[in-house]
FIBAFI-764944 format. One record per residue (C-alpha): x, y, z; residue number from 0. Coordinates in nm, 3 decimals, m for minus. Layout:
<pts>
<<X, Y, Z>, NUM>
...
</pts>
This chain:
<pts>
<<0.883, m8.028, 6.921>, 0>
<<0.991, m8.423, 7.019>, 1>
<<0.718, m8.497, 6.778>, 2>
<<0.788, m8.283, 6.500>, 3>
<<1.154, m8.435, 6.570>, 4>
<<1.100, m8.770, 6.547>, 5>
<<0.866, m8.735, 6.233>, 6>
<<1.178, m8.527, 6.052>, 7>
<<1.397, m8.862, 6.117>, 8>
<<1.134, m9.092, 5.993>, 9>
<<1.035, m8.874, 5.681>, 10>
<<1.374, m8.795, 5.614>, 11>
<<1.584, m8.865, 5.295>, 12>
<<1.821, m9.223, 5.364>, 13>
<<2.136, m8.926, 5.290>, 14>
<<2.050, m8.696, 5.563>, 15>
<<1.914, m8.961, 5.785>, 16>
<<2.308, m9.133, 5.731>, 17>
<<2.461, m8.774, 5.796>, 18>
<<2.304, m8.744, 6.131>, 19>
<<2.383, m9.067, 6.219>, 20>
<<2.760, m8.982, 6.116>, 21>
<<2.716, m8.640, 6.373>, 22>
<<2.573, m8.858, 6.609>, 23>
<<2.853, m9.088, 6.588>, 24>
<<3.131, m8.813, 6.658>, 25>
<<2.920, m8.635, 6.959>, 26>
<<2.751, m8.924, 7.157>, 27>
<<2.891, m9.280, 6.971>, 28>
<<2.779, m9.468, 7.245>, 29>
<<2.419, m9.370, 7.184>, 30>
<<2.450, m9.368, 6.817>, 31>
<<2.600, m9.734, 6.763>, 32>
<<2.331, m9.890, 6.989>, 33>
<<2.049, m9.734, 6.810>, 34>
<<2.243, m9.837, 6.514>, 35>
<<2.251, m10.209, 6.636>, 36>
<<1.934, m10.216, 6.803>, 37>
<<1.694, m9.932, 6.687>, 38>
<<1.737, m10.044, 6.322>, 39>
<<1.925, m9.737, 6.236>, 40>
<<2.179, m9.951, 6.037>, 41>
<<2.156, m10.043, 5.687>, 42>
<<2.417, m10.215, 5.495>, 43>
<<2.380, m10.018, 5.152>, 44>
<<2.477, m9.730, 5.385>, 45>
<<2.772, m9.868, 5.494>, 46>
<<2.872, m10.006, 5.190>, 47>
<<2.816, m9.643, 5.065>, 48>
<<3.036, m9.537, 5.354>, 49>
<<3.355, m9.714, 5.265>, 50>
<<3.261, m9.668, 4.867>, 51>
<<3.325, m9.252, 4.983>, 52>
<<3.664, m9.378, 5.201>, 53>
<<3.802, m9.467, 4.900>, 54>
<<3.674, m9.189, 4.689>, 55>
<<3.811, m8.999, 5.000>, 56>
<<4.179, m9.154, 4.952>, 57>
<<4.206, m9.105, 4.549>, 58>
<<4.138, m8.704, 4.633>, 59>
<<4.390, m8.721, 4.908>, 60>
<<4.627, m8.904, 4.698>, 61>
<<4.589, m8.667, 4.411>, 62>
<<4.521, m8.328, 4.516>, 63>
<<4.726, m8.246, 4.824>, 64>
<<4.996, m8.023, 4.794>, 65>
<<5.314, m8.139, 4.619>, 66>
<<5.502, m7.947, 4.913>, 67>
<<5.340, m8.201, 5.180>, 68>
<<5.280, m8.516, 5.014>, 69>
<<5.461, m8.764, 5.101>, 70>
<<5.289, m9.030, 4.823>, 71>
<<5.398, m8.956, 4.442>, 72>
<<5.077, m9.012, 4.291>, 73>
<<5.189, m9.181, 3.969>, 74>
<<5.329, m9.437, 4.146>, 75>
<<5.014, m9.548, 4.315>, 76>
<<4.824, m9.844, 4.259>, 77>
<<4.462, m9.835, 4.248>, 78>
<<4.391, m10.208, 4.312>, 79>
<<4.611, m10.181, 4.572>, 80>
<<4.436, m9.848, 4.713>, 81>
<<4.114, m10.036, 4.690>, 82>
<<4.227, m10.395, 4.821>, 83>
<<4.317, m10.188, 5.135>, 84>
<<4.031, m9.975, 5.189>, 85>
<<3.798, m10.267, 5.123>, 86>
<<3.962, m10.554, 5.205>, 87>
<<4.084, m10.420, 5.544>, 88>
<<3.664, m10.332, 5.639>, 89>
<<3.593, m10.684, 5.559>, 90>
<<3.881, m10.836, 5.690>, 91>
<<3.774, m10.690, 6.041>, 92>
<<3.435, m10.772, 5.984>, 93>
<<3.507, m11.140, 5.984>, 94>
<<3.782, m11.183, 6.230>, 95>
<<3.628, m10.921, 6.454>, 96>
<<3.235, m11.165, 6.384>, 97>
<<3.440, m11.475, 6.416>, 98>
<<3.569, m11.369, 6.798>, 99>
<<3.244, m11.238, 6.916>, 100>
<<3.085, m11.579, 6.840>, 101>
<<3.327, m11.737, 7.027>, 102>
<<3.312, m11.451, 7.296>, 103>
<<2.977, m11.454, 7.325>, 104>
<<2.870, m11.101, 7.139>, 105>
<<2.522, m11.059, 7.060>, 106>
<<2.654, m10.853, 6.691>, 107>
<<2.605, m11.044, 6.335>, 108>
<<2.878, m11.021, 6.094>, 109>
<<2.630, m10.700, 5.918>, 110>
<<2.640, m10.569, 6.240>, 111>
<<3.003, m10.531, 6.246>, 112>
<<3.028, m10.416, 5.899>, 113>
<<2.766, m10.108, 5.960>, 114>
<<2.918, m10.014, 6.335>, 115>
<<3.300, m9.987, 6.200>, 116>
<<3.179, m9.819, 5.838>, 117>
<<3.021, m9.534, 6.049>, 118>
<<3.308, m9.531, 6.257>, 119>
<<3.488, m9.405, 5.969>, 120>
<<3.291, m9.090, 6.008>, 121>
<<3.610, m8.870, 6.129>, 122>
<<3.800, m8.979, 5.821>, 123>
<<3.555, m8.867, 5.612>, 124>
<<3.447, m8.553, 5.725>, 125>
<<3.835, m8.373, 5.816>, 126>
<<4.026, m8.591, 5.577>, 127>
<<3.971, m8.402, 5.284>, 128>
<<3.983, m8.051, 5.403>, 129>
<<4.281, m8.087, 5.569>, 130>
<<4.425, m8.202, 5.217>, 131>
<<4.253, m7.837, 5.030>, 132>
<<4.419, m7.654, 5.334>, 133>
<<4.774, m7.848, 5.238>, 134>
<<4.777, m7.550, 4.946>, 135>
<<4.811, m7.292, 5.209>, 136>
<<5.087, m7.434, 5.383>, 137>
<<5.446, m7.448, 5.358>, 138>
<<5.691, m7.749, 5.354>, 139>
<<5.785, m7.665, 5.770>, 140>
<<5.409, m7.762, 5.833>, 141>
<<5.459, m8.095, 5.743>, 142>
<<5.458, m8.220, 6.120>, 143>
<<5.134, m8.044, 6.216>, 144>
<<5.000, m8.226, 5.880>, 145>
<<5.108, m8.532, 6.008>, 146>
<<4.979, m8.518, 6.360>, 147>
<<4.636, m8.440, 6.291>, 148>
<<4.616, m8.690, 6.013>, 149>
<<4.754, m8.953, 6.275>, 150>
<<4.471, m8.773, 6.545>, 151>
<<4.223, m8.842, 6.269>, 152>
<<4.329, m9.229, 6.273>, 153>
<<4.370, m9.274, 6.634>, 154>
<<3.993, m9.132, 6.655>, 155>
<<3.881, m9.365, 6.401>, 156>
<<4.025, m9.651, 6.589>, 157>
<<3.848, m9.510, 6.896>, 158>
<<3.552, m9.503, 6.735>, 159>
<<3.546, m9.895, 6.639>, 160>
<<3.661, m9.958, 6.978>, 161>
<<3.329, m9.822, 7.086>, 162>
<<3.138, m9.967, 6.831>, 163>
<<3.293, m10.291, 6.920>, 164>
<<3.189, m10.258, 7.296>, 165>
<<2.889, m10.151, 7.222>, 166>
<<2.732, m10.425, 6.949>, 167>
<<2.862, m10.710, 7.151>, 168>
<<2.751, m10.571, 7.500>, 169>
<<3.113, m10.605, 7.582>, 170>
<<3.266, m10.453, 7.928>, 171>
<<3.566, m10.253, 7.859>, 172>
<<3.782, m10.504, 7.953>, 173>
<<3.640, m10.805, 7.751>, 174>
<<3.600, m10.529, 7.491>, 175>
<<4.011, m10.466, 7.507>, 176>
<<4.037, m10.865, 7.498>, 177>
<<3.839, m10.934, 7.224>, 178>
<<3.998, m10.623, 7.001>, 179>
<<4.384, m10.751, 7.083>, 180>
<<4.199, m11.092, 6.933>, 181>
<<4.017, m10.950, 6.639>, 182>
<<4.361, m10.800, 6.540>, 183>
<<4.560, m11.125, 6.624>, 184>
<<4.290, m11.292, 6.395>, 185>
<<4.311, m11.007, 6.107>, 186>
<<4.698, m11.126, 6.108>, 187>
<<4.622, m11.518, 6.087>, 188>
<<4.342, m11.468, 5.799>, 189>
<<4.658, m11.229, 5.603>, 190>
<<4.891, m11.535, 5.697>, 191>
<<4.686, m11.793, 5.528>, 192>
<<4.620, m11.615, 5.263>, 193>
<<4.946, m11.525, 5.181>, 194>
<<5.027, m11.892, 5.252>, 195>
<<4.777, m12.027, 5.024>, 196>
<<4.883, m11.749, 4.732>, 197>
<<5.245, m11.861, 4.752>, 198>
<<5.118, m12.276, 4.734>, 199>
<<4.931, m12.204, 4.449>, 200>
<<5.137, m11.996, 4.263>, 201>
<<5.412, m12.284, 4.308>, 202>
<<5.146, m12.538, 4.198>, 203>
<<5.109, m12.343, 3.851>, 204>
<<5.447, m12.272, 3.854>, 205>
<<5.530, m12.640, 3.886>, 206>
<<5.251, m12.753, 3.663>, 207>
<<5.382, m12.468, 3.365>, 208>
<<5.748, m12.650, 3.402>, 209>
<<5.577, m12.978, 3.336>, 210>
<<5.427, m12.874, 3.039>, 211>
<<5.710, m12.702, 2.941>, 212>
<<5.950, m12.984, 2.923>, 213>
<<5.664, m13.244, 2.772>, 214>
<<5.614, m13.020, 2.461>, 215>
<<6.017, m13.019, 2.432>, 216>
<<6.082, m13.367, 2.452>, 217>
<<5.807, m13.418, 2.181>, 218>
</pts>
């Protein structure tokens, strides 16, 4: 039966093989991110596939749940935005969380990261979007219960890349609490100095756009 296992996971199609790696991830993640790190488990198409569905994930939220319980008018959403955060907050990790381990000595590569915490995402995207078809059954006074499981769907996320985290690196739970108050002190830097470097630039044009401005006038 082992056998007959174990030639099912090889043989199997690169969608179910990623589903039962998303189970695995929710019943035993300590098991599944290692063998994601270091049984070659991991690919990166997966994972980009992973957040591509988050997002995919988020639109249906946005748009289908129940006018009674939203709390998001949907016409007033932006998509770049909805994208930038989705994307940009997997790779913003990814590098700040990379950067730390190589300074913390973490055996994980930057693709390493970027697999581990896309998988982690496995909560989101299996309760996520039932809870938002069961929204149509429910009245405005469930709000709260709406709410709280969406936030228990987050805090297990976060859980999840808390593992992940002290598992790729080979991280104690203390140095893996260290290194995740770092990675999140680092996520805030990078979004400081790129906000930083937005606002010089867009002074620079803006500056450069008033100098052109008043040449063409005086000639």
């Amino acid at each position: 039966v082992q056998a007959f296992i174990q030639y099912a996971r090889h043989f199997s199609h690169p969608i179910v093989q990623t589903l039962q790696m998303m189970f695995r991830v929710l019943l035993n993640p300590g098991e599944a991110f290692y063998d994601l790190k270091y049984g070659g488990r991991g690919q990166i198409s997966a994972a980009l596939i992973l957040i591509l569905l988050c997002f995919a994930v988020r639109v249906f939220n946005i748009q289908f749940m129940s006018f009674q319980i939203h709390r998001v008018d949907p016409d007033k959403v932006s998509l770049l935005a909805e994208i930038a955060r989705i994307f940009g907050l997997w790779l913003l990790f990814g590098i700040a969380n990379y950067g730390v381990g190589a300074i913390f000595e973490g055996e994980a590569f930057f693709k390493d990261v970027l697999i581990a915490t896309a998988y982690a995402t496995a909560p989101y995207l299996l309760f996520s979007w039932p809870l938002t078809l069961a929204t149509h059954v429910m009245s405005r006074n469930e709000l709260g219960l709406v709410d709280a499981i969406n936030v228990a769907i987050l805090y297990w996320v976060g859980m999840l890349v808390f593992i992940a985290v002290r598992t790729i690196h080979d991280y104690t739970i203390r140095k893996a609490l260290g290194t995740s108050a770092l990675t999140i002190f680092g996520m805030a830097v990078i979004i400081g100095v790129l906000a930083l470097g937005y606002a010089l630039t867009e002074q620079m044009f803006s500056f450069a756009r008033e100098i052109m401005v008043e040449l063409t006038i005086r000639t």
